[in-house]
C-alpha positions as CSV (number, residue, x, y, z in Angstrom):
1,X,0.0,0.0,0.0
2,X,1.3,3.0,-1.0
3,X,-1.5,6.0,-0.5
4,X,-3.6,5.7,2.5
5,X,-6.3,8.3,3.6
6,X,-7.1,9.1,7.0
7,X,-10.6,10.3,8.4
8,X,-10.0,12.0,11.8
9,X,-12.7,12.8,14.5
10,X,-13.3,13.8,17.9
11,X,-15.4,11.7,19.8
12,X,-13.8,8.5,19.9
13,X,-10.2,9.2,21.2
14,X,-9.0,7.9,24.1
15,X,-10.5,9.4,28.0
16,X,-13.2,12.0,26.1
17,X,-16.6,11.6,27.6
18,X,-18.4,14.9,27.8
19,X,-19.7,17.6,25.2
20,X,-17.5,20.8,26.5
21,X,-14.4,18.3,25.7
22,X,-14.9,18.8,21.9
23,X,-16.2,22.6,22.4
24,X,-13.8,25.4,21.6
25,X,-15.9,27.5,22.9
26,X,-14.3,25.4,26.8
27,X,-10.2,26.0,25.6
28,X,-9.3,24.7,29.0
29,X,-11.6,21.3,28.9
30,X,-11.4,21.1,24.9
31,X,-7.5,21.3,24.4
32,X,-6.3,17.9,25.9
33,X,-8.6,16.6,23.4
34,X,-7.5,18.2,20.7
35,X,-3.9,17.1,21.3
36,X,-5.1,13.2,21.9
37,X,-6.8,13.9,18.7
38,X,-4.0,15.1,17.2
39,X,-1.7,12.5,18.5
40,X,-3.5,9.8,17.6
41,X,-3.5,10.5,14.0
42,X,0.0,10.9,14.2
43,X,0.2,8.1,15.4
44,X,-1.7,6.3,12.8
45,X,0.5,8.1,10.2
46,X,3.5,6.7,11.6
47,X,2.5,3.4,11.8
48,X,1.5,3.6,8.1
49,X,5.1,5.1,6.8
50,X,6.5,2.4,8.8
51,X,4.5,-0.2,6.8
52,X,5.8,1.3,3.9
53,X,3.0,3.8,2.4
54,X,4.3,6.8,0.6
55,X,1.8,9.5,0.6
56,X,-1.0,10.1,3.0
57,X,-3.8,13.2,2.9
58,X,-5.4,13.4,6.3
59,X,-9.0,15.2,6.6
60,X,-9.9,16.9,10.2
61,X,-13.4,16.0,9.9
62,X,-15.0,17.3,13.6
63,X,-16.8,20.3,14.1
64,X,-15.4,23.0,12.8
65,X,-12.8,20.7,11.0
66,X,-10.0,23.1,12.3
67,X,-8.9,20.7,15.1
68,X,-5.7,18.8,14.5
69,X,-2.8,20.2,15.4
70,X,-0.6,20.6,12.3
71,X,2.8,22.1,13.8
72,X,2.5,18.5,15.3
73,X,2.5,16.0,12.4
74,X,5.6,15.8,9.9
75,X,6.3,13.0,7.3
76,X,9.6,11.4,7.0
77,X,12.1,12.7,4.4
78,X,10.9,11.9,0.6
79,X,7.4,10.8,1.8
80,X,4.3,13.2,2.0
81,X,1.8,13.9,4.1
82,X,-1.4,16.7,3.3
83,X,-4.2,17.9,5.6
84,X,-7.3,19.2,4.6
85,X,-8.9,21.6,7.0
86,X,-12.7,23.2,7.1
87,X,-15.6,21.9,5.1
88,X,-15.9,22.6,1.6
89,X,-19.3,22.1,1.1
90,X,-18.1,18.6,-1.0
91,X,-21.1,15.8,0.3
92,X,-18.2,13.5,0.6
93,X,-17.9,15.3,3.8
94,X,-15.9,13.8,6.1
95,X,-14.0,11.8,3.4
96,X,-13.6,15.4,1.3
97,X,-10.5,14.3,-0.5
98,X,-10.7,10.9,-1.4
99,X,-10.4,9.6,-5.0
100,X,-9.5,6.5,-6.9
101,X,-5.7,6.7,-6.6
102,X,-6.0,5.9,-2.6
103,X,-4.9,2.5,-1.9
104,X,-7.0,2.2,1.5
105,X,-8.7,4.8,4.1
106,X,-8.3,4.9,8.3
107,X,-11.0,6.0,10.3
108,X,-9.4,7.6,13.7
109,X,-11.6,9.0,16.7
110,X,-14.6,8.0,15.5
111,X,-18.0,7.0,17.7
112,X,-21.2,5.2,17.9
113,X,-24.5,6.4,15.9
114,X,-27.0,8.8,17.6
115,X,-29.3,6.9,19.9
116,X,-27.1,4.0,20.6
117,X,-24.9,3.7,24.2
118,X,-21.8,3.4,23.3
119,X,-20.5,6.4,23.8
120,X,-21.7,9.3,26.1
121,X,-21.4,11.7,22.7
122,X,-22.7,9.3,19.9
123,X,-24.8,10.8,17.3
124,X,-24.8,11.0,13.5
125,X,-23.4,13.9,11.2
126,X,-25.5,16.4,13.4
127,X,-27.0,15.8,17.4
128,X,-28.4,19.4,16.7
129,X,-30.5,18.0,13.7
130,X,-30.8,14.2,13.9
131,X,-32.0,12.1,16.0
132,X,-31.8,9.0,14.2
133,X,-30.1,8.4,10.6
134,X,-31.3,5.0,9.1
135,X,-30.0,3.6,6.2
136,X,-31.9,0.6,4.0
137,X,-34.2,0.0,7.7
138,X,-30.5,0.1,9.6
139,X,-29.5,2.3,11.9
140,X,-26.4,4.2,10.1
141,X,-23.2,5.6,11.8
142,X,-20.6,8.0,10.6
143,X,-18.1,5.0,9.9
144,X,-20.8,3.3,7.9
145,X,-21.8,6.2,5.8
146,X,-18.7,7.0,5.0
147,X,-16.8,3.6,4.3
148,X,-20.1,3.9,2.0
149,X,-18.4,6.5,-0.1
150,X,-14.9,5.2,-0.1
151,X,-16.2,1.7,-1.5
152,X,-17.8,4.0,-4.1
153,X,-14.8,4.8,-5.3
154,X,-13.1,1.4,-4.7
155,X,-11.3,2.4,-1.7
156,X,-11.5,-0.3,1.2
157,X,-11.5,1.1,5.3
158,X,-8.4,-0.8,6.3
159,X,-8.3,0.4,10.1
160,X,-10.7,2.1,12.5
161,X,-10.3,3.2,16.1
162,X,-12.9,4.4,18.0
163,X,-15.8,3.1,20.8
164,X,-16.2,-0.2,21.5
165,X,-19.2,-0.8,20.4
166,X,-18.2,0.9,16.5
167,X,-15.6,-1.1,16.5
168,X,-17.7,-4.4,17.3
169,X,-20.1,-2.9,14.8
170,X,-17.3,-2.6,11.7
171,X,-15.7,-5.6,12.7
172,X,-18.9,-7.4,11.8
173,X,-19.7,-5.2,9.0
174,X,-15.9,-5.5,7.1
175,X,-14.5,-9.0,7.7
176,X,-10.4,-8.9,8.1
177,X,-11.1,-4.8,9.3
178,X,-8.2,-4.4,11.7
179,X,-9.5,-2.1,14.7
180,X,-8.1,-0.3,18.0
181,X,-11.3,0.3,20.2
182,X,-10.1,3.2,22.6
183,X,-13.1,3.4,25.1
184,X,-16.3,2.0,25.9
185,X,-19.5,3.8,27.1
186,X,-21.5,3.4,29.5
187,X,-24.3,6.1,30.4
188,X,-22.6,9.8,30.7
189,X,-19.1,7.5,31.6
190,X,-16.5,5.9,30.0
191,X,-13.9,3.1,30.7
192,X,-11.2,4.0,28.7
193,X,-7.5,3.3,27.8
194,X,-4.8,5.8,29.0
195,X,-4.0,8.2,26.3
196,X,-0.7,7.1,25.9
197,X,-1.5,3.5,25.9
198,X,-4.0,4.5,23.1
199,X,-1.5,6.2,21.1
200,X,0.5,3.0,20.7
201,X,-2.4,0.3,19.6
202,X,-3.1,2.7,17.0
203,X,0.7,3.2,15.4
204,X,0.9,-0.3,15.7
205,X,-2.7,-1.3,14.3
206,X,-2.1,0.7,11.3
207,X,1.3,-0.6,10.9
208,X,-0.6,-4.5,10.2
209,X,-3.3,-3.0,8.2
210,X,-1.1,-1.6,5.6
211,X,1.4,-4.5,6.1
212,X,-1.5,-7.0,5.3
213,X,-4.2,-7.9,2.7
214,X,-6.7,-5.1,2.4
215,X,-10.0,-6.0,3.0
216,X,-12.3,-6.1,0.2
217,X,-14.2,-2.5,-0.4
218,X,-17.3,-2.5,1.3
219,X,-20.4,-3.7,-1.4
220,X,-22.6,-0.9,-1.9
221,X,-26.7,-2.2,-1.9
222,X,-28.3,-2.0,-5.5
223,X,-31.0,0.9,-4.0
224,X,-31.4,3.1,-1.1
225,X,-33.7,3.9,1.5
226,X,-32.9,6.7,3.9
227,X,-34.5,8.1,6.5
228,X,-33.7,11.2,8.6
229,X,-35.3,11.7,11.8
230,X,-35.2,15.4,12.8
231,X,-35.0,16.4,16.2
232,X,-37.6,19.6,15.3
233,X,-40.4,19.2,13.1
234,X,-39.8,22.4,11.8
235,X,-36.4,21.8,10.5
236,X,-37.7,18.6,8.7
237,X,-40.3,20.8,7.1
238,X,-37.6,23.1,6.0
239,X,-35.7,19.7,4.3
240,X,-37.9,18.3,3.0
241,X,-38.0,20.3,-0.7
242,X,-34.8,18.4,-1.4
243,X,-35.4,16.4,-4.5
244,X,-36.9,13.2,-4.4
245,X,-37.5,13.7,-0.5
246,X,-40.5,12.9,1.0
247,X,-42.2,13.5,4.3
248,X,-42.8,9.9,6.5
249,X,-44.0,11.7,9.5
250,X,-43.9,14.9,11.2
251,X,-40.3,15.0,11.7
252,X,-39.2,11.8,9.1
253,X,-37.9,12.5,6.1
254,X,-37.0,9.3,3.3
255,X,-34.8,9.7,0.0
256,X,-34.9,6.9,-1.9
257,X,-32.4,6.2,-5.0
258,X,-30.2,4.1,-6.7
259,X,-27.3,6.9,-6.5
260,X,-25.4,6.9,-3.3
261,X,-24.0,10.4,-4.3
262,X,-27.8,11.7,-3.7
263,X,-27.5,9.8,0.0
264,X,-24.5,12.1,1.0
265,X,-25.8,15.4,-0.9
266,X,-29.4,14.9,1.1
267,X,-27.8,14.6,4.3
268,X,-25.2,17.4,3.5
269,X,-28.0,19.5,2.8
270,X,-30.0,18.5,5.6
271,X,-27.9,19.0,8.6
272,X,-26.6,22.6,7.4
């Protein structure tokens, strides 16, 4: 493997368990996090140079998408490494970058789907908008949505740290997925590896997953049903003139196509 992409977020690194840790607005209570963030995905980069990959672009993809620290990551002489900050407005969203010439994609910090317990700060895209995000009758996480849309373009999720119950949830859902879970949740608490401890399952989890076989690209489903359930009736009203939307209740809104591209542009739209 030679060009690996890497999908960072927030609310799956190591110790985090409360909404003003991933809040600039709380500097004092959001900067630790920021730096296990940021050290974990340098971590993930190093374990990947080490395995031999050449090039990798890394996409800050929480929040504000301004959130790794990048006077802290460096490549080693005659190999690359990119980051893309902020959102672009691309539905690829939280994979904004990734194309065809990628060999395989990481998924580091990333967290259970909204309404599920495995993580005191699971949700999906938005905890402001959504509710619940369902795709084909399934309830649909970040790391499922977005594998989604690298195995649209060929690209296979090679490595994935996060909650434990994510990672039991990709493990079953990509067979030979190598994965680092980081903490568990239970209620408004987590039991959770050190950060340091973290740090070093993830350099060396990468390392095998580039090292390895790939895993075969996820296989997308011939249609698509999904469903958006709005936390506000009114803002599912406002949503629901998208094309090809259609109101299921009060605060449900269901797209259904045979274009995955449409998925992530819906729910791009719909959670601005």
């Amino acid at each position: 493997m030679k060009k690996l992409f890497v999908s960072a977020d927030i609310e799956g690194v190591a110790c985090i368990s409360a909404p003003v840790e991933v809040d600039k607005a709380h500097q004092a209570e959001y900067t630790p996090f920021r730096d296990q963030m940021t050290a974990e995905v340098a971590a993930a980069c190093s374990g990947a140079y080490a395995a031999g990959v050449e090039a990798i672009v890394v996409k800050d993809a929480h929040w504000t998408a301004r959130n790794i620290d990048p006077h802290k990551l460096s490549a080693p002489l005659g190999k690359s490494l990119q980051l893309i900050r902020g959102w672009s407005g691309h539905p690829f969203a939280m994979v904004q970058g990734i194309d065809k010439t990628f060999d395989g994609a990481a998924f580091i910090g990333y967290h259970s789907a909204g309404g599920g317990g495995g993580n005191p700060l699971a949700h999906t895209v938005s905890s402001r908008a959504f509710a619940r995000v369902e795709l084909n009758g399934a309830v649909a996480s970040e790391f499922l949505i977005y594998a989604y849309a690298a195995a649209s373009l060929g690209v296979p999720l090679v490595f994935l740290s996060g909650d434990k119950q994510l990672c039991d949830e990709a493990s079953r859902t990509i067979d030979g997925l190598q994965t680092v879970a980081t903490l568990e949740g239970f209620g408004a608490s987590v039991l959770s590896l050190l950060p340091a401890d973290a740090v070093r399952l993830i350099e060396a989890g990468v390392q095998r997953a580039v090292s390895g076989p790939a895993p075969a690209p996820l296989k997308l489903p011939s249609d698509f049903a999904f469903k958006l359930t709005f936390n506000k009736a009114n803002d599912a009203y406002a949503k629901s003139f998208f094309p090809q939307a259609r109101m299921e209740s009060d605060t449900e809104l269901l797209l259904e196509t045979r274009n995955y591209f449409d998925v992530l542009t819906f729910l791009w739209f719909a959670a601005q």
